[in-house]
C-alpha atoms as one frame of an Amber mdcrd trajectory, in Angstrom:
protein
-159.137 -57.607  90.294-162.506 -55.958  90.560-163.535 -53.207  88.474-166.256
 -50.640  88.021-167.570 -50.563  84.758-170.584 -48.777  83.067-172.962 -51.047
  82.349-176.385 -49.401  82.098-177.504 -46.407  79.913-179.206 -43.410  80.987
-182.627 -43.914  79.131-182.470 -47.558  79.873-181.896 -46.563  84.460-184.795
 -43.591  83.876-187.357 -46.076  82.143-186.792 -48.192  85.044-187.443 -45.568
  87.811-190.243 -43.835  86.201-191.544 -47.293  85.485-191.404 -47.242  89.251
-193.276 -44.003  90.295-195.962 -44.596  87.634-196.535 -48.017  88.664-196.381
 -46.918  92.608-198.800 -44.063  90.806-200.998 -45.963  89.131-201.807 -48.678
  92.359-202.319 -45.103  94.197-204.842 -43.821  92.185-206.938 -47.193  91.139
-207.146 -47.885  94.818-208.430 -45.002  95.590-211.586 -45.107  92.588-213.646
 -41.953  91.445-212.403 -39.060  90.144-208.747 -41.002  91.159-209.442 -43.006
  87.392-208.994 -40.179  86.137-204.867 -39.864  87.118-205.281 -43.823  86.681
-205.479 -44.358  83.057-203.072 -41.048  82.898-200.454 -43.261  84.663-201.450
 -46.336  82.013-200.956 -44.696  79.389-197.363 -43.662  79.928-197.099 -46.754
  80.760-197.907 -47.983  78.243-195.703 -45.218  76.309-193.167 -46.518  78.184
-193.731 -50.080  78.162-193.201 -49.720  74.106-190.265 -47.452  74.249-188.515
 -50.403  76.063-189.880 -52.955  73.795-188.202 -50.910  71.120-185.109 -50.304
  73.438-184.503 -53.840  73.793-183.223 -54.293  70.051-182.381 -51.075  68.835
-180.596 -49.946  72.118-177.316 -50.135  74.253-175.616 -53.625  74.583-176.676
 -54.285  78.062-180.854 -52.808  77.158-181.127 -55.738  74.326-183.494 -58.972
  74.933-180.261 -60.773  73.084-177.656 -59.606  75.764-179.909 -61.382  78.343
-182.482 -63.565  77.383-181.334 -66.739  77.922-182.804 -70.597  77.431-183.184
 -73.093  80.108-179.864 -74.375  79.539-177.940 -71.180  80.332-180.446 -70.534
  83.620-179.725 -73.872  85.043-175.814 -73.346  84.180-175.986 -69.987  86.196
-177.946 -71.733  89.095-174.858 -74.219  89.134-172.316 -71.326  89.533-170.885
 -72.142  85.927-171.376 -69.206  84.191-169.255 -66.170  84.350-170.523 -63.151
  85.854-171.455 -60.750  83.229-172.532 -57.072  82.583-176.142 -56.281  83.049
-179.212 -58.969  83.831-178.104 -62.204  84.702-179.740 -64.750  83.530-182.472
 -64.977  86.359-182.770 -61.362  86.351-183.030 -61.337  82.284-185.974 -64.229
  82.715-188.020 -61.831  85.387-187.423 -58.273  83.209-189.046 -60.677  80.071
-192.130 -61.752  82.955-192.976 -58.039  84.396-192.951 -56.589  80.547-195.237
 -59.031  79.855-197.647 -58.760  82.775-197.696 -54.882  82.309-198.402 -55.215
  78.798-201.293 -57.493  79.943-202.586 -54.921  82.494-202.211 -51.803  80.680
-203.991 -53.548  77.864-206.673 -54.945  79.889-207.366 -51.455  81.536-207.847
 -49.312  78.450-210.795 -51.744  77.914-212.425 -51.598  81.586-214.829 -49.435
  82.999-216.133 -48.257  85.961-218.541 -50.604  87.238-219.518 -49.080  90.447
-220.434 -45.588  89.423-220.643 -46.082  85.593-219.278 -42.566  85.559-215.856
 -43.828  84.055-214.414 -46.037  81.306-211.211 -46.614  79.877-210.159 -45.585
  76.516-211.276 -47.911  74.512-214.017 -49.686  76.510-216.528 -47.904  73.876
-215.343 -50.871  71.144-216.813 -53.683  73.223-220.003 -54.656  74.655-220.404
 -53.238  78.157-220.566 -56.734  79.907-217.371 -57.891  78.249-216.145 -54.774
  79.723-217.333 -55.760  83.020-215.227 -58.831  82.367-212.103 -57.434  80.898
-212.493 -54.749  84.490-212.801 -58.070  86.909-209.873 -59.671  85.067-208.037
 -56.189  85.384-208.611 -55.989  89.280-207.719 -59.372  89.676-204.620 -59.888
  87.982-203.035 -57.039  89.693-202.226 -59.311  92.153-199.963 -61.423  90.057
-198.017 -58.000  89.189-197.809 -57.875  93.312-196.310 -61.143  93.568-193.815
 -60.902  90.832-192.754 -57.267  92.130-192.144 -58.650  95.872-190.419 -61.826
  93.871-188.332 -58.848  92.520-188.017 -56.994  95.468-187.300 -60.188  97.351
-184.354 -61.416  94.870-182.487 -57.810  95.271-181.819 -58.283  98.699-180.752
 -62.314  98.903-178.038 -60.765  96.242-177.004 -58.038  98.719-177.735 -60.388
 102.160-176.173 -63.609 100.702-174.124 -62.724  97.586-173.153 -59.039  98.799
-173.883 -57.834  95.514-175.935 -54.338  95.114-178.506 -54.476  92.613-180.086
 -51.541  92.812-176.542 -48.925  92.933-175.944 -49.911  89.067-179.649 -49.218
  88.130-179.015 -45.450  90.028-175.504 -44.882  88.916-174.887 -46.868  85.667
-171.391 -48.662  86.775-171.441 -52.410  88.183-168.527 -54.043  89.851-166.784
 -56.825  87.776-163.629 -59.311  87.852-160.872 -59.220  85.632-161.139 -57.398
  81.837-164.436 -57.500  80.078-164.970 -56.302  76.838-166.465 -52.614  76.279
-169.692 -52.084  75.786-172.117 -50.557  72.632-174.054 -48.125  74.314-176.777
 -45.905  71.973-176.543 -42.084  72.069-179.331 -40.127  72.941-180.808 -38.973
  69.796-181.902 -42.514  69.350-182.925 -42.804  72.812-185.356 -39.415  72.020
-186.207 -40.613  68.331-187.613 -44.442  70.433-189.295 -42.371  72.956-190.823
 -39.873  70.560-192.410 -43.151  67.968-193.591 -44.843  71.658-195.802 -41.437
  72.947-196.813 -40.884  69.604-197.960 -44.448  69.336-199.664 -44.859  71.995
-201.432 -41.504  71.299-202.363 -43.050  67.897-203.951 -46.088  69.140-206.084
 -43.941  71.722-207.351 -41.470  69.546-207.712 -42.700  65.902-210.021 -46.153
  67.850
């Protein structure tokens, strides 16, 4: 018998959408160049707020929101791929392995872009491109523009995965991540999910961590 169940968090379903906008923000805004930079490192550095909040998030948060619940080894991925593994609350294992891939390439490009510069106009640098040598920052800004592209790829991966689940699996990804509850078989066991005073108390040390590292360098 299927069952809706609440599997995602509030903090952990708003990370993910503003994740969204300031992503969709930040592409906006670097493609556009001049005064745009501006709003572009504003967008990287929450971000990058964010980016750490979920670090955080994924061992101090709800059940579902922890690397543990859903980081799995190649033995469990090529069990899933089989079809013997259980459906369970939250990432599956696939899913789990391409959350762990687009932290990491966002941590990559956020950190690459504090260090760029602008080196058409020379009018604009990132936040910390004043603690390395100009040309390395000409560098660090090629490699920024460049591997932007591999964020592209793994987003339309992403994008590409959510609907062969609805087309071929009729399973709705993207309804759980807007309204918390997933469908499930049978009985599973409840789920730990963090109040929000911890959720406020994460986000709080992430802004103010961020803000550290950009104005005390």
């Amino acid at each position: 018998m299927e069952k809706m169940i609440k599997v995602w968090d509030a903090p952990t379903r708003l990370f993910h959408w503003s994740l969204v906008l300031l992503f969709a923000g930040m592409w906006f805004t670097g493609e556009q160049g001049g005064d745009w930079l501006h709003y572009h490192v504003w967008c990287g550095e929450a971000i990058a707020a964010l980016l750490l909040f979920r670090l955080i998030w994924g061992v101090v948060g709800s059940e579902t929101a922890r690397f543990r619940q859903f980081v799995k080894g190649p033995a469990t991925i090529r069990r899933y791929l089989r079809g013997g593994q259980a459906e369970q609350p939250g990432h599956n294992p696939l899913g789990g392995l391409m959350v762990v891939a687009l932290l990491l390439v966002l941590l990559v490009q956020v950190g690459s872009g504090l260090f760029s510069s602008d080196v058409d106009s020379y009018t604009f640098d990132g936040p910390l491109a004043k603690l390395i040598a100009s040309g390395l920052s000409e560098a660090v800004t090629g490699f920024h523009k460049l591997f932007f592209n591999i964020i592209l790829l793994l987003v339309a991966m992403h994008v590409a995965a959510i609907i062969a689940y609805r087309v071929l699996k009729k399973q709705n990804l993207v309804r759980p991540m807007l309204t918390g509850y997933q469908p499930l078989q049978g009985k599973p066991a409840p789920l730990y999910f963090r109040g929000w005073p911890v959720a406020l108390l994460t986000l709080l040390l992430s802004c103010g961590g961020v803000w550290l590292l950009l104005t005390r360098l």
